[in-house]
C-alpha positions as CSV (number, residue, x, y, z in Angstrom):
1,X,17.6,18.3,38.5
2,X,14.6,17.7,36.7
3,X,14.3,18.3,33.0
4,X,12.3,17.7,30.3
5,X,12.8,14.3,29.2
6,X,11.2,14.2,25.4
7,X,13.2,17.8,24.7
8,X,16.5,16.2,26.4
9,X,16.2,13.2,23.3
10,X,15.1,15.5,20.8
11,X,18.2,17.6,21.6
12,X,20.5,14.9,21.1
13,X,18.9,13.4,18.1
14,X,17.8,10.4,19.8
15,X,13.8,11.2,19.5
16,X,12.6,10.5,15.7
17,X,9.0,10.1,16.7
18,X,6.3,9.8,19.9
19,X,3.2,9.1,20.3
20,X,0.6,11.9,20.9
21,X,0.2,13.5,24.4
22,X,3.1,11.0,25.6
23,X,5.2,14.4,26.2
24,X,2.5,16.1,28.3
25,X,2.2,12.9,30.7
26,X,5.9,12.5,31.4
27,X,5.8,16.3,32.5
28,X,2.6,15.9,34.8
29,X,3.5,12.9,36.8
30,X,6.4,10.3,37.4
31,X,6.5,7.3,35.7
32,X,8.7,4.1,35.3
33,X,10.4,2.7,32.6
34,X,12.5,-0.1,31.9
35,X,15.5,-1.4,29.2
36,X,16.5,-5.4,29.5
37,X,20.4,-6.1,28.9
38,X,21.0,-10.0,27.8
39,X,24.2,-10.1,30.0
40,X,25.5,-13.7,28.0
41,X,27.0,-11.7,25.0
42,X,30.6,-11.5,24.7
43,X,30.3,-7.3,25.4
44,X,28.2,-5.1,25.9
45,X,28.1,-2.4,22.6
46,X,27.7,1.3,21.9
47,X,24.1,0.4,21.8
48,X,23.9,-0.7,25.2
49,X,25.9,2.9,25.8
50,X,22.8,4.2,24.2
51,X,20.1,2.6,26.2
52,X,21.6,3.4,29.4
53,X,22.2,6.7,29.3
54,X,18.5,6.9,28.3
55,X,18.0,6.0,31.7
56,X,19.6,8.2,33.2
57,X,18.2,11.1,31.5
58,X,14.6,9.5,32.1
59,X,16.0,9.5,35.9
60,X,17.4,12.9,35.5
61,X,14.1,14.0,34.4
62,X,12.9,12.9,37.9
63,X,11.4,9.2,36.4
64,X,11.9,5.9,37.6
65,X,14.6,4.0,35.4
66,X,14.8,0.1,35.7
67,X,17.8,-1.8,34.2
68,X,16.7,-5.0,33.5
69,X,19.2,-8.3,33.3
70,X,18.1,-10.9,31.2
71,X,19.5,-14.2,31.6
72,X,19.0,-17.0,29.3
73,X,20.3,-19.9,30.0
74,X,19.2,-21.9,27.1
75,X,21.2,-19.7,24.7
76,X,24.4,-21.0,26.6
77,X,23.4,-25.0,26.7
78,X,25.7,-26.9,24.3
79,X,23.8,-28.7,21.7
């Protein structure tokens, strides 16, 4: 099912602004796109919510979605 990714967002009120002719090049050809998760916080949030189901309307909209996982282990090292 593919649909138009930029009118999917601006549906939902996720799309405030894009840069010019980004819309006409995600209609003529498939292209990959990526969000990065830091997996070390204590949850995962509404906003991560958000940023996945982004992907899958990119994917929907016959893209390539990447989920990236970010791990950083200096974050966790005890001082």
């Amino acid at each position: 099912m593919n649909t138009n990714f930029v009118e999917e967002l601006k549906w939902r009120g996720m799309l405030h602004d894009i840069m010019p002719d980004t819309e006409e090049l995600l209609i003529q050809e498939m292209v990959s796109g990526y969000i990065g998760f830091d997996p070390t916080a204590d949850s995962l949030g509404v906003g991560n919510m958000v940023q996945i189901m982004t992907l899958v309307h990119f994917q929907r909209a016959g893209h390539k979605p990447i989920g990236k996982i970010n791990f950083n282990p200096e974050k966790n090292k005890p001082a």
